[in-house]
C-alpha positions as YAML, in Angstrom:
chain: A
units: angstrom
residues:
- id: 1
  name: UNK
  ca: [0.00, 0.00, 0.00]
- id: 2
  name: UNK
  ca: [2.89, 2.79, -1.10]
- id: 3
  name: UNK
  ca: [1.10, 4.37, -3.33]
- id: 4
  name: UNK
  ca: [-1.36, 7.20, -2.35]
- id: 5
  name: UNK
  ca: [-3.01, 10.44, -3.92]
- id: 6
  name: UNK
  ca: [-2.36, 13.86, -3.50]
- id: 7
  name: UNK
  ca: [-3.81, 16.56, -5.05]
- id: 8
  name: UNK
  ca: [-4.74, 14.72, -8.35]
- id: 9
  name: UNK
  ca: [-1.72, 12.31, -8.66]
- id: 10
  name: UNK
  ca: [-0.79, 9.23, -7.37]
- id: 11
  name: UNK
  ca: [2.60, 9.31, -6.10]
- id: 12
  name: UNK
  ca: [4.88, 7.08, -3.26]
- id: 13
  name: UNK
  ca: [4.21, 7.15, -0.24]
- id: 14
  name: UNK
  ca: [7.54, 8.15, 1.08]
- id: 15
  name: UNK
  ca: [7.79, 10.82, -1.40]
- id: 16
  name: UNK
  ca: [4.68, 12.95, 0.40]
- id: 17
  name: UNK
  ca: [5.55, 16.17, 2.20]
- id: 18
  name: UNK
  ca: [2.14, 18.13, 4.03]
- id: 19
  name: UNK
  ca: [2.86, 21.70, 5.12]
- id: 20
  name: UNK
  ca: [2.24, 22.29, 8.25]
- id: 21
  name: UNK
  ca: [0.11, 25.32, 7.73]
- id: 22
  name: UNK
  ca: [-2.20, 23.27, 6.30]
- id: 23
  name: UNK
  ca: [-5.61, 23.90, 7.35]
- id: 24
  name: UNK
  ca: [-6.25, 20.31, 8.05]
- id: 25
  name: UNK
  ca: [-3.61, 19.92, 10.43]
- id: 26
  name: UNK
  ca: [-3.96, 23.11, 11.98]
- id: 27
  name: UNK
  ca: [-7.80, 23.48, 11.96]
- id: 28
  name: UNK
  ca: [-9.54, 20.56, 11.37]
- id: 29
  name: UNK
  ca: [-10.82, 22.75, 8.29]
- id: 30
  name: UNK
  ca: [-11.38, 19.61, 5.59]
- id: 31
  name: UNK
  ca: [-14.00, 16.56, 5.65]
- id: 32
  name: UNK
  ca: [-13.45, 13.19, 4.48]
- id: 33
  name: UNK
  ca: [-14.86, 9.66, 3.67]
- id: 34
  name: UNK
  ca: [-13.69, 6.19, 4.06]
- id: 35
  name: UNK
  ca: [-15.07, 3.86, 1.15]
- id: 36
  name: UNK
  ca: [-14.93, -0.23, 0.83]
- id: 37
  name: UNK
  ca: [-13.29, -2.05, -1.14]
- id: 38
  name: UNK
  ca: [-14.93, -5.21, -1.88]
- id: 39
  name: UNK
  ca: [-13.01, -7.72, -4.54]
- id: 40
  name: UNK
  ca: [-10.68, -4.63, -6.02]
- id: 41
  name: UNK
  ca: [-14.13, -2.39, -6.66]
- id: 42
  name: UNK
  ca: [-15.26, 0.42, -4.87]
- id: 43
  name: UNK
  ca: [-18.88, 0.08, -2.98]
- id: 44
  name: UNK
  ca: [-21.38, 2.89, -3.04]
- id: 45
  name: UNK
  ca: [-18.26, 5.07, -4.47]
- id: 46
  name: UNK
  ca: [-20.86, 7.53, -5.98]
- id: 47
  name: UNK
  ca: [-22.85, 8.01, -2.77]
- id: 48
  name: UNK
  ca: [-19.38, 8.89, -0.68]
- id: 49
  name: UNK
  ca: [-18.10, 11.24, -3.13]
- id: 50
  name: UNK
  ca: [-21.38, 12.78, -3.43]
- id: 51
  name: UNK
  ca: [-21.38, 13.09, 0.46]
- id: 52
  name: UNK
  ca: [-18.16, 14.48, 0.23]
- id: 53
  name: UNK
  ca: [-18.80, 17.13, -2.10]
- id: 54
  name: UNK
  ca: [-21.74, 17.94, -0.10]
- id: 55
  name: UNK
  ca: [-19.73, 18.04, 3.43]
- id: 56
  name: UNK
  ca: [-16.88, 20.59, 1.56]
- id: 57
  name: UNK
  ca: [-19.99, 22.70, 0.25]
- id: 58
  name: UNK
  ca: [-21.71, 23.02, 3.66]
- id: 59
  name: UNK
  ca: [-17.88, 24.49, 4.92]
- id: 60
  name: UNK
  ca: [-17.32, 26.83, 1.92]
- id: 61
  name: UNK
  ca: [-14.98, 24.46, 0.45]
- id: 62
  name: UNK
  ca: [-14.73, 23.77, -3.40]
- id: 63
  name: UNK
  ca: [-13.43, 20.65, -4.71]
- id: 64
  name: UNK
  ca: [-11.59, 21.46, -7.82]
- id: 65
  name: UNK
  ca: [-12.37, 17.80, -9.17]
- id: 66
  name: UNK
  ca: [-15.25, 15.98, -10.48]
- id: 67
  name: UNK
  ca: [-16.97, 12.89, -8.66]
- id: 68
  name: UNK
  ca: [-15.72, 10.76, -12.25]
- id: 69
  name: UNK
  ca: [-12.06, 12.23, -11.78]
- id: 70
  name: UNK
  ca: [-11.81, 11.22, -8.25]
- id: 71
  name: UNK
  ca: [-13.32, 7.60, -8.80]
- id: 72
  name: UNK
  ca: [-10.74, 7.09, -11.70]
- id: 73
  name: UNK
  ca: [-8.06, 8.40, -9.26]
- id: 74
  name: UNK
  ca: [-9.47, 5.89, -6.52]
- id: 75
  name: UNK
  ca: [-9.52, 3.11, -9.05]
- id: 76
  name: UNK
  ca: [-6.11, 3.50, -10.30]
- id: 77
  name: UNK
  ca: [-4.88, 3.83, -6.70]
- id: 78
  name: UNK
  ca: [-6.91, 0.48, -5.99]
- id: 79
  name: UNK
  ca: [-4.83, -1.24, -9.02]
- id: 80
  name: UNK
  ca: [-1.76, 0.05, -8.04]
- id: 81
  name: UNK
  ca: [-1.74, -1.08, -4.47]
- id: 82
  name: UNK
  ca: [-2.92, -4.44, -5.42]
- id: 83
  name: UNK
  ca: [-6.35, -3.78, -2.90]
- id: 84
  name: UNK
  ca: [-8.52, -6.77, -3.02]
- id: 85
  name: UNK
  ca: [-10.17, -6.28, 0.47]
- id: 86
  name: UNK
  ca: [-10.38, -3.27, 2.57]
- id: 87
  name: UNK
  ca: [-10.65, 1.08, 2.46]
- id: 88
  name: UNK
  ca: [-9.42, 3.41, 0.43]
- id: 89
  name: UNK
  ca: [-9.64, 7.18, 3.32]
- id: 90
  name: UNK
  ca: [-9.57, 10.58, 1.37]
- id: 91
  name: UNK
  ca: [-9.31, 13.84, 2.79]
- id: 92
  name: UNK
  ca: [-10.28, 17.61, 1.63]
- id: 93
  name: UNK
  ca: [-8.84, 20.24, 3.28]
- id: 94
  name: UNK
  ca: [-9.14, 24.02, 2.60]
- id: 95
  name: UNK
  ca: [-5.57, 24.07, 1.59]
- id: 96
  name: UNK
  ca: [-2.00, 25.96, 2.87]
- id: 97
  name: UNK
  ca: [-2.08, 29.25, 4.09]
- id: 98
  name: UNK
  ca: [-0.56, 31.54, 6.96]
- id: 99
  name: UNK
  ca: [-2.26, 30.25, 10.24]
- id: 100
  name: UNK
  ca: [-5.47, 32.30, 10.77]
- id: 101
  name: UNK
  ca: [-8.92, 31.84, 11.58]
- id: 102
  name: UNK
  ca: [-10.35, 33.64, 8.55]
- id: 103
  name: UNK
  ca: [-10.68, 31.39, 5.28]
- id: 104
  name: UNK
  ca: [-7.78, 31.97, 2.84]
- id: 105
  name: UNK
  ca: [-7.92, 33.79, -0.63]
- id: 106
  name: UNK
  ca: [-9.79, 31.91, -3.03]
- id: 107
  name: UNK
  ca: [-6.65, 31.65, -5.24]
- id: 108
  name: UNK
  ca: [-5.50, 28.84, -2.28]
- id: 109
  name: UNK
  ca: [-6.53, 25.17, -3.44]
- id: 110
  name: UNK
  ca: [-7.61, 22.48, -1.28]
- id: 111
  name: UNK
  ca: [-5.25, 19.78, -0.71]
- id: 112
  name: UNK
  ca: [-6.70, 16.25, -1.89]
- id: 113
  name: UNK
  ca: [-5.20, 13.00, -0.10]
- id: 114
  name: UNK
  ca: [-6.46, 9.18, -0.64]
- id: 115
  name: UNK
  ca: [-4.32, 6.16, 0.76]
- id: 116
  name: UNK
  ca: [-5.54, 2.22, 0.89]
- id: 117
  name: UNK
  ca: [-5.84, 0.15, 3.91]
- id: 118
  name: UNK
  ca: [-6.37, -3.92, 3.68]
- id: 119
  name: UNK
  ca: [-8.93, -4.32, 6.39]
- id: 120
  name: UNK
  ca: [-11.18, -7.58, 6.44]
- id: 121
  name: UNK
  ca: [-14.73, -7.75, 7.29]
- id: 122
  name: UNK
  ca: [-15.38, -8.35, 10.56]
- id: 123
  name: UNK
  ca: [-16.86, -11.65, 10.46]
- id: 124
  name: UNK
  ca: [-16.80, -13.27, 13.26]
- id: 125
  name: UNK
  ca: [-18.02, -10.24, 15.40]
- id: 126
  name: UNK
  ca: [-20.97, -9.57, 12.75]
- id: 127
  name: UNK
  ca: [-21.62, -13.28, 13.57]
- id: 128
  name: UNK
  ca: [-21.93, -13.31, 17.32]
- id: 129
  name: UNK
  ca: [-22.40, -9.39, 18.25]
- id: 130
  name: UNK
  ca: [-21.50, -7.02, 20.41]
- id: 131
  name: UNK
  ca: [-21.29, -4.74, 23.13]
- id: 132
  name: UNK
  ca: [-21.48, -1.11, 23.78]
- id: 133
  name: UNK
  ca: [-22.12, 1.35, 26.57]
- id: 134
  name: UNK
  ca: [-24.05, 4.78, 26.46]
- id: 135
  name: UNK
  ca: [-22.52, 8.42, 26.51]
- id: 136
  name: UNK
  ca: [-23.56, 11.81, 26.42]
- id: 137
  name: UNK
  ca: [-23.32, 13.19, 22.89]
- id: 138
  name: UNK
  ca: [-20.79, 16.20, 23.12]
- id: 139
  name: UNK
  ca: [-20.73, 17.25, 19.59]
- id: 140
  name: UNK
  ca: [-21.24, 20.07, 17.35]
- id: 141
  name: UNK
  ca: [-24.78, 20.48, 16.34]
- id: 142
  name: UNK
  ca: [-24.01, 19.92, 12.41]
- id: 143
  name: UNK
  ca: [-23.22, 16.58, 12.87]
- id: 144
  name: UNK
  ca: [-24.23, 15.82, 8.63]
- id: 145
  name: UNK
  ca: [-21.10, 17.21, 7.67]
- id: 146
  name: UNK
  ca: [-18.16, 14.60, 8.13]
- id: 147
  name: UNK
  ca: [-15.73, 17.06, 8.87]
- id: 148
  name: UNK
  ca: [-11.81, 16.11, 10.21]
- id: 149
  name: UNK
  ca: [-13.22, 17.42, 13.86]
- id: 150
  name: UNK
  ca: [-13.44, 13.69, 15.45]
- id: 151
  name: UNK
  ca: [-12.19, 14.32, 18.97]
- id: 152
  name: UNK
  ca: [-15.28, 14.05, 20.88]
- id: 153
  name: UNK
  ca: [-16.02, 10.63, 18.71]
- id: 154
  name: UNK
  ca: [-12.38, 9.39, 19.86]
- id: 155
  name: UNK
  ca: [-12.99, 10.55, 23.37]
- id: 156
  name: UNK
  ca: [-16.48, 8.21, 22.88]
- id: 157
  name: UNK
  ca: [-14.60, 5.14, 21.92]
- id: 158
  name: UNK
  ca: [-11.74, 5.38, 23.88]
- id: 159
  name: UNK
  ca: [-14.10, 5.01, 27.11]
- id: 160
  name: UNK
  ca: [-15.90, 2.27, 25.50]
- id: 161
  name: UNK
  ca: [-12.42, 0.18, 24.78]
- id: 162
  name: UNK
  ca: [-11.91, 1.10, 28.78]
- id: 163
  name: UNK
  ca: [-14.64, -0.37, 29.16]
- id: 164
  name: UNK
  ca: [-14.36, -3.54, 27.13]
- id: 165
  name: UNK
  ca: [-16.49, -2.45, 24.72]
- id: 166
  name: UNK
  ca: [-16.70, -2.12, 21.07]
- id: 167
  name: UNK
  ca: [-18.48, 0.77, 20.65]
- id: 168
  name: UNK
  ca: [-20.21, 3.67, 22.68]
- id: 169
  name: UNK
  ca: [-23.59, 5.02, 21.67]
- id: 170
  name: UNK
  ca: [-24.46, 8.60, 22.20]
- id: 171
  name: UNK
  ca: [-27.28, 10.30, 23.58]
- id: 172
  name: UNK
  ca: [-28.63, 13.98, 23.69]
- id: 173
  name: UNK
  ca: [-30.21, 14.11, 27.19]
- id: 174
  name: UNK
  ca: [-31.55, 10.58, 26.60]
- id: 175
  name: UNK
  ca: [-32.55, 10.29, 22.95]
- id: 176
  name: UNK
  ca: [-29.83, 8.03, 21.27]
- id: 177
  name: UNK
  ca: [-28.40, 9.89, 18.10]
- id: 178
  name: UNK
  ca: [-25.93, 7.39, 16.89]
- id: 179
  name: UNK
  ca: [-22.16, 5.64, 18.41]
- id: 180
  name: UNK
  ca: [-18.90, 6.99, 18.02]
- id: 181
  name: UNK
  ca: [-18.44, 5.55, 14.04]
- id: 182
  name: UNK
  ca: [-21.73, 3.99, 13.23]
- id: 183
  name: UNK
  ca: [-25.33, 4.78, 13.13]
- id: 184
  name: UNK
  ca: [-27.43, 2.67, 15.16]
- id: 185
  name: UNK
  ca: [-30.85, 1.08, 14.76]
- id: 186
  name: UNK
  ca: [-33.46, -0.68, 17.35]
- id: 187
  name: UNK
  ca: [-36.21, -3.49, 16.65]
- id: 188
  name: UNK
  ca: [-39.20, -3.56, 18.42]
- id: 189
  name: UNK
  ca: [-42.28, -5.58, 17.34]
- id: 190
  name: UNK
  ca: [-40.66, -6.21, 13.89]
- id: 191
  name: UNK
  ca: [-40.39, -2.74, 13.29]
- id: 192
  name: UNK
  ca: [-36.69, -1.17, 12.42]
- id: 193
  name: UNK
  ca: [-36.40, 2.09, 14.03]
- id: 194
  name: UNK
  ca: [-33.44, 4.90, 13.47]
- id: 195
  name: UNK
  ca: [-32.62, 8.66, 14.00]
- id: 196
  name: UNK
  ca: [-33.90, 10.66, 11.40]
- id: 197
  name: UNK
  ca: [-31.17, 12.13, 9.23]
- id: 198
  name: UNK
  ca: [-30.77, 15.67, 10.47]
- id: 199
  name: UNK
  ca: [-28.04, 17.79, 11.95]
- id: 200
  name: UNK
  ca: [-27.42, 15.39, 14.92]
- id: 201
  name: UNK
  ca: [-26.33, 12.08, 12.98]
- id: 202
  name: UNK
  ca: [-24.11, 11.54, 9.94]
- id: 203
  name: UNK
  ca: [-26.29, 10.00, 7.24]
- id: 204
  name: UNK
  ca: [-24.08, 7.20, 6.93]
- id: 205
  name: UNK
  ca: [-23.76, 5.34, 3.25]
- id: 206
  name: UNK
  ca: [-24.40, 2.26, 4.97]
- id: 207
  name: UNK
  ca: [-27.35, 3.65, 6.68]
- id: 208
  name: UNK
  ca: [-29.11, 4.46, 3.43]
- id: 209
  name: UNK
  ca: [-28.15, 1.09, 2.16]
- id: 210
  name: UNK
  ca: [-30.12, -0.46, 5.11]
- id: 211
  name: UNK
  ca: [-33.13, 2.02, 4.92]
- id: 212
  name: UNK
  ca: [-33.28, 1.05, 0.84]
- id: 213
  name: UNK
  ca: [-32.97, -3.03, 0.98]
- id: 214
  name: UNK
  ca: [-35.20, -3.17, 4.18]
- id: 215
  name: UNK
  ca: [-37.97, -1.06, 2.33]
- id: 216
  name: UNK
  ca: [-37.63, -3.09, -0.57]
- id: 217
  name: UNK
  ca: [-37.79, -6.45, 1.32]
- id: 218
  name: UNK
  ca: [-41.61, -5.58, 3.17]
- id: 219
  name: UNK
  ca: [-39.62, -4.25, 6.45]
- id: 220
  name: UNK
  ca: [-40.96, -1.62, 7.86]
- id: 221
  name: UNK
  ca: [-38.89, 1.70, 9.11]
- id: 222
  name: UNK
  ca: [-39.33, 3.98, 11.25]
- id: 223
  name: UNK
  ca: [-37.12, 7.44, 11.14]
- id: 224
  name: UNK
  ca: [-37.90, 9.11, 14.79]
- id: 225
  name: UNK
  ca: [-35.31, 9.46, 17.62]
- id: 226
  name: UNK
  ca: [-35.90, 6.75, 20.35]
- id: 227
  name: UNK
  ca: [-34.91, 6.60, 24.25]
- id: 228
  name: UNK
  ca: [-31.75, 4.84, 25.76]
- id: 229
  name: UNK
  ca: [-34.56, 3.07, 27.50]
- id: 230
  name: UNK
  ca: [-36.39, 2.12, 24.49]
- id: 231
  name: UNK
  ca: [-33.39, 0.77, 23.06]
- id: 232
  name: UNK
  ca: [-32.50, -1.42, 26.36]
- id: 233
  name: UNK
  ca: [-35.83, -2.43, 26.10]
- id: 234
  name: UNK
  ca: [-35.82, -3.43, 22.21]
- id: 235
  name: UNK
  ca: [-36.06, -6.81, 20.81]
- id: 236
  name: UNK
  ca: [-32.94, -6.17, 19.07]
- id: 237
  name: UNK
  ca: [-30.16, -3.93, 18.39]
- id: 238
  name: UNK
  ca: [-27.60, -2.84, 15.58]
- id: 239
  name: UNK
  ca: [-25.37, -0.88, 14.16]
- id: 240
  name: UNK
  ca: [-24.17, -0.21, 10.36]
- id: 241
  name: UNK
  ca: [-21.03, 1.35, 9.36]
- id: 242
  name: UNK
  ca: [-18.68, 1.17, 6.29]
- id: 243
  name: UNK
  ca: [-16.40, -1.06, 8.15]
- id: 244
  name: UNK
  ca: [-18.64, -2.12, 11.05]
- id: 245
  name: UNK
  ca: [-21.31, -3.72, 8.12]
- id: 246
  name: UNK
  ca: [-24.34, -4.71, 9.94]
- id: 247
  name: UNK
  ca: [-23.01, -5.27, 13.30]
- id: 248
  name: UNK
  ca: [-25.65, -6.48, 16.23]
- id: 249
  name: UNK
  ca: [-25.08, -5.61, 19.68]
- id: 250
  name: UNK
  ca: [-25.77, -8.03, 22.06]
- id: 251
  name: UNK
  ca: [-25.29, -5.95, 25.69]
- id: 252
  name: UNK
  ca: [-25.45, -2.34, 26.39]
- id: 253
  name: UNK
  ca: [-23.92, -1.02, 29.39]
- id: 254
  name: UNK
  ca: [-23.51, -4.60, 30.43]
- id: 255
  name: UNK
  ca: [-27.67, -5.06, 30.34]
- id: 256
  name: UNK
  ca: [-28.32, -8.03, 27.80]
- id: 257
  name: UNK
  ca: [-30.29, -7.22, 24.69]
- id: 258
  name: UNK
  ca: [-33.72, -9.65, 24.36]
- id: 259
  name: UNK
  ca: [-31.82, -13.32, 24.70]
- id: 260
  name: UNK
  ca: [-28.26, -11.66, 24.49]
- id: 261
  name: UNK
  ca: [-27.99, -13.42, 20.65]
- id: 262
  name: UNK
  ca: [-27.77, -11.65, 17.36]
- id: 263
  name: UNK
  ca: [-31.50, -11.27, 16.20]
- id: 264
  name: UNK
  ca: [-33.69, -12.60, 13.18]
- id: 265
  name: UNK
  ca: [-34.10, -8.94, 11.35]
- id: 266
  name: UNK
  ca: [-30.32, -8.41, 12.33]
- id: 267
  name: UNK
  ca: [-29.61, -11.43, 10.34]
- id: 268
  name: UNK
  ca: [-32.11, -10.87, 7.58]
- id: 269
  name: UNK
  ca: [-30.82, -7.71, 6.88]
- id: 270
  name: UNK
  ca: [-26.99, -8.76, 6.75]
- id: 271
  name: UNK
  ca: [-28.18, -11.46, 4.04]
- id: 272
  name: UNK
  ca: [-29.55, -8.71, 2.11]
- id: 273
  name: UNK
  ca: [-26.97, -6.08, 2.69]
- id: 274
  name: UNK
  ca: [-24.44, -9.17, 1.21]
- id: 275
  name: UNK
  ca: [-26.68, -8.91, -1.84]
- id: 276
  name: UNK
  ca: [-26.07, -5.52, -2.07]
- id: 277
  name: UNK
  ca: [-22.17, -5.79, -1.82]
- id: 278
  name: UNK
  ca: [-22.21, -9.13, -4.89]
- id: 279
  name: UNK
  ca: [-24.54, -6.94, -6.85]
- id: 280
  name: UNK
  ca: [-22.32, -4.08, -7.34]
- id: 281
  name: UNK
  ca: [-18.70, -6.08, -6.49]
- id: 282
  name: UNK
  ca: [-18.94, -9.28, -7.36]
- id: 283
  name: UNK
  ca: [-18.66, -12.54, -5.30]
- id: 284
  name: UNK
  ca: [-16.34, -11.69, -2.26]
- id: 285
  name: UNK
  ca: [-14.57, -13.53, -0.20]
- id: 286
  name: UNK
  ca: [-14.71, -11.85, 3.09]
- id: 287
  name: UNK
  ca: [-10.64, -13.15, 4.08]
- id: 288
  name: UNK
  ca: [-8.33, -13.07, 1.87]
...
């Protein structure tokens, strides 16, 4: 995985030098997305870039390049890494300038990165669940944009490793928004319940996946905020991420979902959401 992009070409690795007044670093001032790679093909590549383009637009940042010149890029950067199974991350920022908190000249361009990762699907965990804990959402209030600002989400799942946990879910004075890297989803009666998409979630790829093949499949949805208590009290409950998949939870702040065991509509969906992935990929093996 030497090669990587910046700002249109793909170049070594070891050859890449980043300012350090560069906004990114400095500010946080850029947004990014982190796409799989399923069988050396990018999934739902459209729908991140157009998120992407839409995340730089709600910061005042223009992308100087197209959504079909950065898939090529991405593709050629898949081929020349060899990337059979895992992510390809790429980053906007607003570019190099003196430090300041005012936005730079227009005549400043935004520096474009993109690197490859192997990462393998996390089987076994997707399989048998997992657990979280619950944490007060600390956020920004324009949670849509996926900007480079991530440090309440680390703070989030750092206290959930402590914990022994995969993954902490957040909560606005009680009503569950989504976890640290995921979106998150309840099932009560049948019904699949999740956060609408507004400020206080990211409308996560995977998320729109879900909403799509469960509608499709009879399933019914339901996009209104629930309680932590609903949720303890659901019949079952999951998360979906770009690298988390469809991921049930078993235990939440070490109180047992239903049985404790993955549930039937968890299942269903992953079948379908595996669909998805051959449909646009291919047949993938999930190791490699």
């Amino acid at each position: 995985m030497e090669k990587v992009i910046f700002n249109g070409s793909i170049t070594e690795r070891s050859q890449l030098n980043i300012d350090i007044e560069d906004r990114g670093y400095q500010f946080g001032d850029g947004v990014y997305e982190v796409i799989r790679v399923y069988n050396g093909s990018l999934f739902t590549g459209e729908e991140h870039l157009q998120r992407l383009i839409k995340s730089a637009e709600s910061i005042q940042i223009k992308i100087p390049y197209s959504i079909s010149e950065m898939k090529n890029l991405l593709l050629k950067l898949i081929e020349e890494n060899n990337l059979y199974l895992g992510i390809i991350y790429l980053q906007i920022t607003r570019g190099v300038s003196q430090r300041n908190h005012l936005f730079p000249s227009a005549d400043v361009e935004p520096s474009f990165v993109a690197y490859t990762r192997e990462l393998q699907s996390p089987t076994e965990a997707m399989e048998k669940g997992v657990t979280a804990i619950t944490v007060e959402d600390i956020r920004w209030l324009r949670c849509d944009i996926k900007s480079l600002n991530l440090l309440p989400n680390l703070l989030a799942k750092q206290k959930a490793s402590e914990a022994g946990c995969f993954e902490a879910l957040q909560h606005r004075s009680g009503a569950v928004t989504e976890g640290s890297s995921s979106n998150v989803s309840i099932v009560a009666d049948g019904k699949i319940k999740t956060h609408p998409a507004t400020n206080l979630i990211l409308n996560g790829i995977t998320r729109q996946v879900l909403l799509d093949i469960s509608r499709k499949n009879g399933l019914e949805i339901i996009e209104e905020a629930f309680s932590v208590e609903e949720m303890l009290q659901a019949d079952e409950v999951f998360l979906s991420g770009t690298t988390t998949e469809i991921m049930p939870i078993i235990e939440i702040d070490k109180q047992k979902i239903a049985n404790g065991q993955p549930g039937l509509v968890t299942k269903q969906l992953q079948a379908l959401f595996n669909e998805k992935i051959k449909e646009q990929c291919g047949l993938v093996s999930k190791t490699v």
